[in-house]
SEROTI-556929 format. One line per field, with one value per residue: residue number from 1; residue in one letter; y, x, z of N, C-alpha, C in turn. Coordinates in steps of 0.05 Angstrom, whole numbers, plus 5000, padded with zeros to 4 digits. Layout:
% SEROTI-556929
pos (NUM, ...) .
code (A, ...) .
nv (Y, ...) .
nu (X, ...) .
nw (Z, ...) .
cav (Y, ...) .
cau (X, ...) .
caw (Z, ...) .
cv (Y, ...) .
cu (X, ...) .
cw (Z, ...) .
//
This chain:
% SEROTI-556929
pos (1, 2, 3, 4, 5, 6, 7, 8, 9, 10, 11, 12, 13, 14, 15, 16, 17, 18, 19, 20, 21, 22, 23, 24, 25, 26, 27, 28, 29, 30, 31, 32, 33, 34, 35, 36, 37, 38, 39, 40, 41, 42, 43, 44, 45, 46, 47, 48, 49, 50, 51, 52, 53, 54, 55, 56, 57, 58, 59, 60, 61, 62, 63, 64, 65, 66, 67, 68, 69, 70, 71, 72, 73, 74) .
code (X, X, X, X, X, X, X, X, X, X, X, X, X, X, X, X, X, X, X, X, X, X, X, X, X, X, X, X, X, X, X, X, X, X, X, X, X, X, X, X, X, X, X, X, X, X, X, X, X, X, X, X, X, X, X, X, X, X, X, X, X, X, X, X, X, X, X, X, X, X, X, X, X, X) .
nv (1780, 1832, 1870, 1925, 1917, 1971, 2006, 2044, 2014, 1972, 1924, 1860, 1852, 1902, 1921, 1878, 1909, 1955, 1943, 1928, 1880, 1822, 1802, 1752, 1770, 1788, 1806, 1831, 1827, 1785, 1738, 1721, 1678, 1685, 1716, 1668, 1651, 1621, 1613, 1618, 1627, 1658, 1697, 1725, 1777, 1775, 1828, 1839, 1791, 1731, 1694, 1644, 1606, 1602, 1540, 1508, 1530, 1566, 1636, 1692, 1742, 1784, 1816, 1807, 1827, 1830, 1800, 1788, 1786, 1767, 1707, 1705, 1656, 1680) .
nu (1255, 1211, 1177, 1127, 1082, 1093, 1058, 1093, 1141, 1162, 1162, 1173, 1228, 1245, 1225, 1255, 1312, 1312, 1304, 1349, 1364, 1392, 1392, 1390, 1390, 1380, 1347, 1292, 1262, 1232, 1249, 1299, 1299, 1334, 1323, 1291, 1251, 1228, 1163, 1133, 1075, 1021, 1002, 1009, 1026, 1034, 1071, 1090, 1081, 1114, 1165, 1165, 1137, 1152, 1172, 1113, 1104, 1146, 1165, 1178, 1216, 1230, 1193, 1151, 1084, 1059, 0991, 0959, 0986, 1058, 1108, 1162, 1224, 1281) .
nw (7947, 7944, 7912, 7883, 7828, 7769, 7719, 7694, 7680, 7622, 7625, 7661, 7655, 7654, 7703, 7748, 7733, 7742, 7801, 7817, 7802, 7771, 7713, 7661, 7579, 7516, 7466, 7484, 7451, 7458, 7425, 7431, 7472, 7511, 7567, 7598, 7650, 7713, 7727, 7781, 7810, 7784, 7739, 7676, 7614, 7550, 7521, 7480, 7433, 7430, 7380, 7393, 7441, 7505, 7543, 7588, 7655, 7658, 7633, 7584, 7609, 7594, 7552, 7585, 7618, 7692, 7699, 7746, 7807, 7819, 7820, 7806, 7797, 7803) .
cav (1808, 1841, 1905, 1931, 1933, 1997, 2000, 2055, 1997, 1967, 1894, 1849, 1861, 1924, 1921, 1875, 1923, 1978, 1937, 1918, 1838, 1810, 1783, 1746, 1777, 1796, 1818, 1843, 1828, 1745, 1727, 1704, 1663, 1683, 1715, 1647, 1648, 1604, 1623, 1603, 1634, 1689, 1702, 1739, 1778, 1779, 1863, 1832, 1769, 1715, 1678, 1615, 1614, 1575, 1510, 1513, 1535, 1584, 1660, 1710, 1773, 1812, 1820, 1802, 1843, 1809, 1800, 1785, 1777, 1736, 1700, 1687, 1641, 1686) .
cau (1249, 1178, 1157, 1100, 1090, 1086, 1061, 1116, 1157, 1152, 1161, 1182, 1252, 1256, 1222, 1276, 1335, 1305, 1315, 1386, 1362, 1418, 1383, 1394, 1378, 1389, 1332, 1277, 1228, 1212, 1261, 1327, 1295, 1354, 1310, 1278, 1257, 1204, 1139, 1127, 1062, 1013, 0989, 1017, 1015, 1065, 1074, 1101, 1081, 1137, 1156, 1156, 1120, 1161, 1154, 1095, 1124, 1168, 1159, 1198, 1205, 1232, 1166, 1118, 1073, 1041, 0965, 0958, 1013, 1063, 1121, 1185, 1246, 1303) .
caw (7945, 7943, 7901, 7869, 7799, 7759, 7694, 7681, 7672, 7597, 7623, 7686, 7658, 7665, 7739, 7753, 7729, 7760, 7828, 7814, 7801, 7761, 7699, 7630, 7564, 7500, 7451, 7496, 7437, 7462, 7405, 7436, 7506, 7540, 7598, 7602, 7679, 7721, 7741, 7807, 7815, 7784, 7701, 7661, 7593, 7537, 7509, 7447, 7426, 7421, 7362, 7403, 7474, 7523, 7558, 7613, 7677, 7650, 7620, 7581, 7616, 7568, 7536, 7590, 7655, 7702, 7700, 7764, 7835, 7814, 7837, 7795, 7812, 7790) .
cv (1812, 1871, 1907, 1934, 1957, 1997, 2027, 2038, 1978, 1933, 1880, 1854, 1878, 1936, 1912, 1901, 1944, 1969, 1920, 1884, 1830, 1789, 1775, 1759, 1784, 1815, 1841, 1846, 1793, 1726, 1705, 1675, 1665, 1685, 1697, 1648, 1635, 1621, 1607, 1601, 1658, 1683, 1730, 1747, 1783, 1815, 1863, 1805, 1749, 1700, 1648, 1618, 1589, 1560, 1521, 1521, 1564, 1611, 1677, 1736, 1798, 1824, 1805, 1826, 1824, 1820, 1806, 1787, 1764, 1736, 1689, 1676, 1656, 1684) .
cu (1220, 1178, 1141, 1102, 1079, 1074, 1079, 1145, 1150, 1154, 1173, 1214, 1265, 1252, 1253, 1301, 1328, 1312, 1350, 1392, 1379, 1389, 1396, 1380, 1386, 1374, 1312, 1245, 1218, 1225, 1274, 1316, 1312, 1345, 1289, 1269, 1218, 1186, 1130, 1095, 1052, 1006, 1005, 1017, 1038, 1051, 1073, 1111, 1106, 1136, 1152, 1150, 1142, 1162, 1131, 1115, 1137, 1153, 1191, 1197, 1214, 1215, 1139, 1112, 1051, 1001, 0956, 0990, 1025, 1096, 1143, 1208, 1272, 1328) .
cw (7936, 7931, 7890, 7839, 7791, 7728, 7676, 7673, 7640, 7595, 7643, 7676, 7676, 7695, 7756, 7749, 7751, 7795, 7831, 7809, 7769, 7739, 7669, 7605, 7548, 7474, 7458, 7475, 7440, 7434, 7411, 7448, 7516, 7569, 7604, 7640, 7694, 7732, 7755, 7812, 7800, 7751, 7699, 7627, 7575, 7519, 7472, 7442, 7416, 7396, 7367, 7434, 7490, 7539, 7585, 7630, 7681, 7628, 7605, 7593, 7607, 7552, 7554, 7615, 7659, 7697, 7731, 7791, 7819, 7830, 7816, 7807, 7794, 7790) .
//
């Protein structure tokens, strides 16, 4: 799936939800890592700094927007 981002959205989460994409989550402040999900492609910025950043590869998107295009594996 392909949409645009908005910045009326407060974080790739909530993009997701908004398109009906079935995701993991629980804090939405970069606490839990439940919405642990790979970054295929693209930069991105965290809203609200995590207390632990996780492994290369991989983003939280409960607390991030993209910088740039990007491409997650959800």
């Amino acid at each position: 799936m392909t949409t645009p981002w908005s910045p009326a959205h407060a974080s790739l989460l909530d993009l997701a939800e908004a398109c009906d994409i079935p995701t993991r989550w629980t804090c939405r402040t970069g606490v839990c890592h439940t919405c642990i999900t790979h970054l295929v492609a693209g930069d991105i910025t965290y809203t609200t700094q995590p207390l632990e950043l996780p492994e290369a590869g991989t983003i939280l998107v409960c607390c991030s927007n993209p910088t740039t295009e990007v491409v997650l594996d959800l």
